[in-house]
C-alpha positions as CSV (number, residue, x, y, z in Angstrom):
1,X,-1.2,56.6,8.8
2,X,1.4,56.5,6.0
3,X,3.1,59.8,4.0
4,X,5.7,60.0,2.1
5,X,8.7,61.7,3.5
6,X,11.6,63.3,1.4
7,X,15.1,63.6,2.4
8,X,18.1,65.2,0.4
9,X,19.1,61.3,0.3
10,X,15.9,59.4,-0.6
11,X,12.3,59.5,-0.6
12,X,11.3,57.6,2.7
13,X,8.0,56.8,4.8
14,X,6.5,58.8,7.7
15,X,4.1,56.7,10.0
16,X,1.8,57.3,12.6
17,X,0.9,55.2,14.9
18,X,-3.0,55.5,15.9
19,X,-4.8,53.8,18.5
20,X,-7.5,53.0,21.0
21,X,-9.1,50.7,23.9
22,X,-10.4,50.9,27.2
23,X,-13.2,53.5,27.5
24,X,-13.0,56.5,24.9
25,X,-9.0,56.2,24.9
26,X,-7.5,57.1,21.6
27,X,-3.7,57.9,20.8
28,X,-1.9,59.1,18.3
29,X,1.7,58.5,18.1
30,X,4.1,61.5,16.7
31,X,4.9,61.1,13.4
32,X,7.7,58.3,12.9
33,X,10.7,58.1,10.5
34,X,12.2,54.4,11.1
35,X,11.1,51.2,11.6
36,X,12.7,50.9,14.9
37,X,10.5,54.0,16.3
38,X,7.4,52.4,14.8
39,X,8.5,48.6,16.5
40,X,9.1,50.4,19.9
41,X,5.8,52.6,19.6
42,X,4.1,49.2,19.0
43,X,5.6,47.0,21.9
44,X,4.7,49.6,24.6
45,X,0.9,49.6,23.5
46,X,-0.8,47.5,25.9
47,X,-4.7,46.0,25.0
48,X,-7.4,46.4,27.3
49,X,-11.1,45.5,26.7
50,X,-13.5,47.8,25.1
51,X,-15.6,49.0,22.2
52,X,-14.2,49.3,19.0
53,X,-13.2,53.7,17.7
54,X,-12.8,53.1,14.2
55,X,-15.1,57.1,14.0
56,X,-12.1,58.7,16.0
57,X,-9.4,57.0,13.5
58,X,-10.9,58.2,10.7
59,X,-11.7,61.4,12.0
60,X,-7.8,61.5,12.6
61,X,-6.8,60.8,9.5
62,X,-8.9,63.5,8.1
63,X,-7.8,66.1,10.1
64,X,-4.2,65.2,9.2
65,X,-5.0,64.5,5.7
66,X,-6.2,68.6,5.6
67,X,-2.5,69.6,7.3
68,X,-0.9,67.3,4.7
69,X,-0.8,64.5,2.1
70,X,-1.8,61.3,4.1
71,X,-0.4,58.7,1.1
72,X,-2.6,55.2,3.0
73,X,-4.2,54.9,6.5
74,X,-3.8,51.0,7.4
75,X,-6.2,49.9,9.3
76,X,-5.5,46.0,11.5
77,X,-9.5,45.1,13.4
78,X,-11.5,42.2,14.4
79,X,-14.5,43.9,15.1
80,X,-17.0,46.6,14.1
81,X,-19.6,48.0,16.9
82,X,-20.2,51.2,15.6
83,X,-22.5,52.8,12.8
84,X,-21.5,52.0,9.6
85,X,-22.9,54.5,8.1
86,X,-21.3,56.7,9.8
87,X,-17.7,54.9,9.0
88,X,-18.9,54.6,5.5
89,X,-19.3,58.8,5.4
90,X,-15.9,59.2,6.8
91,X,-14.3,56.8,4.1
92,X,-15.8,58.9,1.3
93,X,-14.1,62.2,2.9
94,X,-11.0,60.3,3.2
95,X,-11.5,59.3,-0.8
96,X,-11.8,63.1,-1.4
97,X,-8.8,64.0,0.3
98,X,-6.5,61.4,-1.8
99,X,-6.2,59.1,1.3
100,X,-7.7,55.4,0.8
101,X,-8.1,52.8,3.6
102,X,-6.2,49.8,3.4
103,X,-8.1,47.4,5.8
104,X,-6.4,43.9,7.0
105,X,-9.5,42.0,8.8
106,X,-8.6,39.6,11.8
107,X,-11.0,36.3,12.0
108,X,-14.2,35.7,10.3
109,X,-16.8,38.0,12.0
110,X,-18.8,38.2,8.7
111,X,-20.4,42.0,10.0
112,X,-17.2,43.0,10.7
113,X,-15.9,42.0,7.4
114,X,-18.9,43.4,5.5
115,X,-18.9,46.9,6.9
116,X,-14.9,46.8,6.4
117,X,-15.3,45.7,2.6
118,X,-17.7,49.3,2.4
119,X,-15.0,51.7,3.9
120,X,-12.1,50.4,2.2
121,X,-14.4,50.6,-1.1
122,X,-15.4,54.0,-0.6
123,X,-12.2,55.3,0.4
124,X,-10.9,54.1,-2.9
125,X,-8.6,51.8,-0.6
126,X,-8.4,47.7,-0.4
127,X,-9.7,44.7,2.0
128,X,-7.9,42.3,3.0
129,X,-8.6,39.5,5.4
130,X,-5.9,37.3,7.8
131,X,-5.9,35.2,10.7
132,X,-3.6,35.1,13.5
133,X,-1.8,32.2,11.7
134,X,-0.6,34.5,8.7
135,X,1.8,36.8,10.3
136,X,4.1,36.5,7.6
137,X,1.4,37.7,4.7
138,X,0.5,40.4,6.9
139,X,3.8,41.8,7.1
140,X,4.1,41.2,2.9
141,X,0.8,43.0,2.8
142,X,2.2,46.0,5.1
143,X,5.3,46.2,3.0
144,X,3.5,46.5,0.1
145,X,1.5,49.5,1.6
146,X,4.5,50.9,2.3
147,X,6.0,50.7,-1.1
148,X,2.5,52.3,-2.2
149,X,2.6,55.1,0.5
150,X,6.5,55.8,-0.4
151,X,6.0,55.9,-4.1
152,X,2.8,55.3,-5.3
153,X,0.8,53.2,-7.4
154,X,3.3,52.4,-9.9
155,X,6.0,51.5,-7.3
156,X,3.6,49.1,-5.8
157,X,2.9,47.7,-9.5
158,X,6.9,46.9,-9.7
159,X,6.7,45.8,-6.0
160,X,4.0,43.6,-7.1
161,X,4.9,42.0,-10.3
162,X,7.8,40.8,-8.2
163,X,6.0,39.4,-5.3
164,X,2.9,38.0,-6.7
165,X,0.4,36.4,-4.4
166,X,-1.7,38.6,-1.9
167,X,0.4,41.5,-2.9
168,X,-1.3,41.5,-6.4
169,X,-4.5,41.7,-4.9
170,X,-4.0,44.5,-2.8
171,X,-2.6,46.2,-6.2
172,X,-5.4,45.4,-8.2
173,X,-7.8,46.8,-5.5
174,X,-5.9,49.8,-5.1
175,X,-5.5,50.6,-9.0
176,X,-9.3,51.0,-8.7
Protein backbone atom coordinates (compact mmCIF):
# COMPACT_ATOMS: atom_id res chain seq x y z
CA UNK A 1 0.00 0.00 0.00
CA UNK A 2 1.19 3.41 -1.12
CA UNK A 3 -0.03 7.19 0.34
CA UNK A 4 1.30 10.09 0.09
CA UNK A 5 2.91 11.55 3.11
CA UNK A 6 3.54 15.39 3.78
CA UNK A 7 6.34 16.84 5.68
CA UNK A 8 7.05 20.62 6.42
CA UNK A 9 10.08 19.76 3.96
CA UNK A 10 8.56 17.75 1.10
CA UNK A 11 5.79 15.69 0.05
CA UNK A 12 7.09 12.01 0.54
CA UNK A 13 5.63 8.27 0.31
CA UNK A 14 4.12 6.12 3.20
CA UNK A 15 4.21 2.29 2.42
CA UNK A 16 2.87 -0.59 3.90
CA UNK A 17 4.09 -3.66 3.65
CA UNK A 18 1.22 -6.47 3.28
CA UNK A 19 1.62 -10.09 3.22
CA UNK A 20 0.76 -13.72 3.51
CA UNK A 21 1.77 -17.63 3.37
CA UNK A 22 1.52 -20.64 5.17
CA UNK A 23 -1.96 -21.41 6.35
CA UNK A 24 -4.33 -18.26 6.82
CA UNK A 25 -1.23 -16.07 7.83
CA UNK A 26 -1.51 -12.51 6.78
CA UNK A 27 0.62 -9.38 7.92
CA UNK A 28 0.65 -6.12 7.68
CA UNK A 29 3.64 -4.05 8.24
CA UNK A 30 3.27 -0.46 10.13
CA UNK A 31 3.14 2.16 7.99
CA UNK A 32 6.87 2.98 6.56
CA UNK A 33 8.50 6.29 5.79
CA UNK A 34 12.02 5.28 4.02
CA UNK A 35 13.22 2.99 1.88
CA UNK A 36 15.54 1.49 4.33
CA UNK A 37 12.44 0.49 6.72
CA UNK A 38 10.63 -0.93 3.59
CA UNK A 39 14.22 -3.03 2.47
CA UNK A 40 14.55 -4.38 6.07
CA UNK A 41 10.64 -5.20 6.36
CA UNK A 42 11.21 -7.10 3.07
CA UNK A 43 14.47 -9.18 3.89
CA UNK A 44 12.97 -10.55 7.19
CA UNK A 45 9.84 -11.96 5.38
CA UNK A 46 10.47 -15.49 4.98
CA UNK A 47 8.18 -17.75 2.07
CA UNK A 48 6.54 -20.74 3.05
CA UNK A 49 4.14 -22.83 0.94
CA UNK A 50 0.47 -22.23 0.78
CA UNK A 51 -2.65 -20.90 -1.01
CA UNK A 52 -2.61 -17.68 -2.38
CA UNK A 53 -4.87 -14.40 0.10
CA UNK A 54 -5.21 -11.96 -2.47
CA UNK A 55 -9.28 -11.55 -0.55
CA UNK A 56 -7.52 -10.53 2.77
CA UNK A 57 -5.15 -7.91 0.85
CA UNK A 58 -7.75 -6.31 -0.70
CA UNK A 59 -9.92 -6.37 2.21
CA UNK A 60 -6.81 -4.55 3.86
CA UNK A 61 -6.52 -2.02 1.65
CA UNK A 62 -10.14 -1.22 1.94
CA UNK A 63 -10.31 -0.84 5.40
CA UNK A 64 -7.28 1.47 5.31
CA UNK A 65 -8.48 3.16 2.31
CA UNK A 66 -11.81 4.21 4.68
CA UNK A 67 -9.14 5.58 7.58
CA UNK A 68 -7.32 7.36 4.80
CA UNK A 69 -6.30 8.12 1.20
CA UNK A 70 -4.56 4.90 -0.02
CA UNK A 71 -2.83 6.75 -3.32
CA UNK A 72 -1.87 2.73 -5.19
CA UNK A 73 -1.95 -0.84 -3.61
CA UNK A 74 0.98 -2.76 -5.61
CA UNK A 75 0.31 -6.02 -5.84
CA UNK A 76 3.79 -8.73 -6.93
CA UNK A 77 1.88 -12.72 -7.48
CA UNK A 78 2.34 -15.71 -9.50
CA UNK A 79 -0.74 -17.28 -8.79
CA UNK A 80 -4.50 -16.98 -8.28
CA UNK A 81 -6.50 -19.88 -6.40
CA UNK A 82 -9.23 -18.01 -5.20
CA UNK A 83 -12.71 -16.75 -6.62
CA UNK A 84 -12.37 -14.27 -8.88
CA UNK A 85 -15.34 -13.00 -8.54
CA UNK A 86 -14.93 -12.33 -5.41
CA UNK A 87 -11.41 -10.49 -6.13
CA UNK A 88 -13.12 -8.80 -9.00
CA UNK A 89 -15.90 -7.27 -6.24
CA UNK A 90 -13.21 -6.12 -4.06
CA UNK A 91 -11.29 -4.21 -6.99
CA UNK A 92 -14.50 -2.28 -7.72
CA UNK A 93 -14.76 -1.06 -3.94
CA UNK A 94 -11.14 -0.23 -4.10
CA UNK A 95 -12.05 1.91 -7.60
CA UNK A 96 -14.79 3.67 -5.43
CA UNK A 97 -12.53 4.61 -2.77
CA UNK A 98 -9.79 6.35 -5.23
CA UNK A 99 -7.34 3.40 -4.67
CA UNK A 100 -6.45 1.43 -8.03
CA UNK A 101 -4.43 -1.89 -8.16
CA UNK A 102 -1.27 -1.81 -9.75
CA UNK A 103 -0.58 -5.67 -10.46
CA UNK A 104 3.10 -6.90 -11.55
CA UNK A 105 2.45 -10.73 -12.66
CA UNK A 106 5.34 -13.31 -12.13
CA UNK A 107 5.58 -16.23 -15.03
CA UNK A 108 3.08 -17.05 -17.55
CA UNK A 109 0.15 -18.85 -15.60
CA UNK A 110 -2.42 -17.63 -18.22
CA UNK A 111 -5.45 -17.88 -15.27
CA UNK A 112 -3.48 -16.18 -13.08
CA UNK A 113 -2.85 -13.48 -15.56
CA UNK A 114 -6.43 -13.30 -16.77
CA UNK A 115 -8.14 -12.89 -13.36
CA UNK A 116 -5.24 -10.25 -12.56
CA UNK A 117 -5.90 -8.21 -15.92
CA UNK A 118 -9.87 -8.02 -14.29
CA UNK A 119 -8.88 -6.50 -10.82
CA UNK A 120 -6.45 -4.19 -11.96
CA UNK A 121 -9.18 -3.15 -14.69
CA UNK A 122 -11.84 -2.66 -12.28
CA UNK A 123 -9.88 -1.00 -9.78
CA UNK A 124 -9.18 1.63 -12.37
CA UNK A 125 -5.39 0.38 -11.73
CA UNK A 126 -2.78 -1.28 -14.39
CA UNK A 127 -1.20 -4.98 -15.28
CA UNK A 128 1.83 -5.64 -15.80
CA UNK A 129 3.56 -8.82 -16.38
CA UNK A 130 7.60 -9.87 -15.48
CA UNK A 131 9.70 -12.72 -15.12
CA UNK A 132 12.29 -13.39 -12.60
CA UNK A 133 14.88 -12.29 -15.28
CA UNK A 134 13.53 -8.53 -15.20
CA UNK A 135 14.46 -7.37 -11.87
CA UNK A 136 15.61 -4.21 -13.13
CA UNK A 137 12.04 -3.26 -15.01
CA UNK A 138 10.37 -4.24 -12.03
CA UNK A 139 12.13 -1.88 -9.86
CA UNK A 140 11.48 0.95 -12.91
CA UNK A 141 7.87 -0.07 -12.72
CA UNK A 142 7.84 0.30 -8.68
CA UNK A 143 9.46 3.68 -8.99
CA UNK A 144 7.04 4.80 -11.28
CA UNK A 145 4.18 3.80 -8.78
CA UNK A 146 5.82 5.56 -6.49
CA UNK A 147 6.18 8.82 -8.37
CA UNK A 148 2.22 8.21 -9.04
CA UNK A 149 1.37 7.45 -5.30
CA UNK A 150 3.68 10.61 -4.17
CA UNK A 151 2.18 13.04 -6.71
CA UNK A 152 -0.22 11.70 -8.84
CA UNK A 153 -1.07 11.24 -12.31
CA UNK A 154 0.67 14.14 -13.71
CA UNK A 155 3.88 13.48 -11.87
CA UNK A 156 3.97 10.06 -13.21
CA UNK A 157 3.24 11.68 -16.83
CA UNK A 158 6.62 13.83 -16.31
CA UNK A 159 8.20 10.68 -14.75
CA UNK A 160 7.13 9.01 -17.82
CA UNK A 161 7.94 11.05 -20.71
CA UNK A 162 11.39 10.83 -19.31
CA UNK A 163 11.72 7.16 -18.95
CA UNK A 164 9.84 5.76 -21.74
CA UNK A 165 9.45 2.08 -22.17
CA UNK A 166 7.34 -0.02 -19.65
CA UNK A 167 6.89 3.09 -17.66
CA UNK A 168 4.64 4.57 -20.39
CA UNK A 169 2.54 1.66 -20.27
CA UNK A 170 1.85 1.68 -16.78
CA UNK A 171 0.96 5.55 -17.43
CA UNK A 172 -1.25 4.99 -20.15
CA UNK A 173 -3.18 2.33 -18.13
CA UNK A 174 -3.36 4.29 -15.23
CA UNK A 175 -4.71 7.59 -17.06
CA UNK A 176 -7.74 5.36 -17.79
Amino acid sequence: LARGGMSTVYRGLDVRLVFYRGFAECKASRWMHSAAELHKAMRAVVCVGGETQIERVLEHAIAESKKQRVHALVFVGDAVEENVDRLCRLAGELALLGTPLVVFHEGGDPHAGAAFRQVATLSRGAYLSFDLASADRLKALLAAVAVYAAGGYRALADYSAKQGGDVKLLTAQLKG
